[in-house]
N, C-alpha and C positions, 0 to 999 in steps of 0.2 A: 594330638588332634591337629586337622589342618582347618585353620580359619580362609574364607574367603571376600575378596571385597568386591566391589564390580558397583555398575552404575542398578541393575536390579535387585542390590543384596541390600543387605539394613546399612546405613551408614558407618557404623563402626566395627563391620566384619560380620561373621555367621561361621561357627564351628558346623564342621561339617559330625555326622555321626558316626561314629566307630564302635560297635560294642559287639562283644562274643559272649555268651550265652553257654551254660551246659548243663543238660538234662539230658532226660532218657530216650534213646532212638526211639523215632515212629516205627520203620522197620524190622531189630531184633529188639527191642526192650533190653538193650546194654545201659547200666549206669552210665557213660561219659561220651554225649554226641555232643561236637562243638554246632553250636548255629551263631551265624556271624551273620551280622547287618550293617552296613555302612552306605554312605551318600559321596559321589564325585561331581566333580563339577565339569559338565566337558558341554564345550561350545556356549556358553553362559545357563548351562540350565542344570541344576540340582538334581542328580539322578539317585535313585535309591536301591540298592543289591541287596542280595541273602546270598548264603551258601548255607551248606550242610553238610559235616563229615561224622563218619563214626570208625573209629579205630576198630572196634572190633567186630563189625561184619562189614568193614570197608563202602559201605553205601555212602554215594558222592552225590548231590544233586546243588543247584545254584539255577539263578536266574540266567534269563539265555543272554543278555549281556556282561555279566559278571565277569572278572578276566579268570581265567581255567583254576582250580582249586592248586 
């Protein structure tokens, strides 16, 4: 996890969120689609991503800032 500090964050840091997730594609209903959530910090402000992959019919989708799957 990466903690943050900065004169807008709580005193004593702020874990940013990192968590992946798996369940079943919204597109083919495969058992194992990863969906991934996490938080950066760019330019002092706390920004929040998804993505979504599924190994087995390859559908990719993320937020339009997210960095590329």
């Amino acid at each position: 996890m990466t903690t943050v500090y900065g004169p807008g964050v709580e005193p004593g840091g702020m874990e940013l969120d990192n968590e992946t997730l798996i369940d079943a594609c919204k597109e083919c209903g495969g058992p194992i689609c990863q969906y991934r959530f996490w938080e950066t910090l760019d330019g002092g402000c706390i920004n929040r991503h998804w993505s979504v992959y599924c190994p087995d019919c390859g559908f990719e989708d993320s937020d339009p800032y997210a960095d590329p799957l």
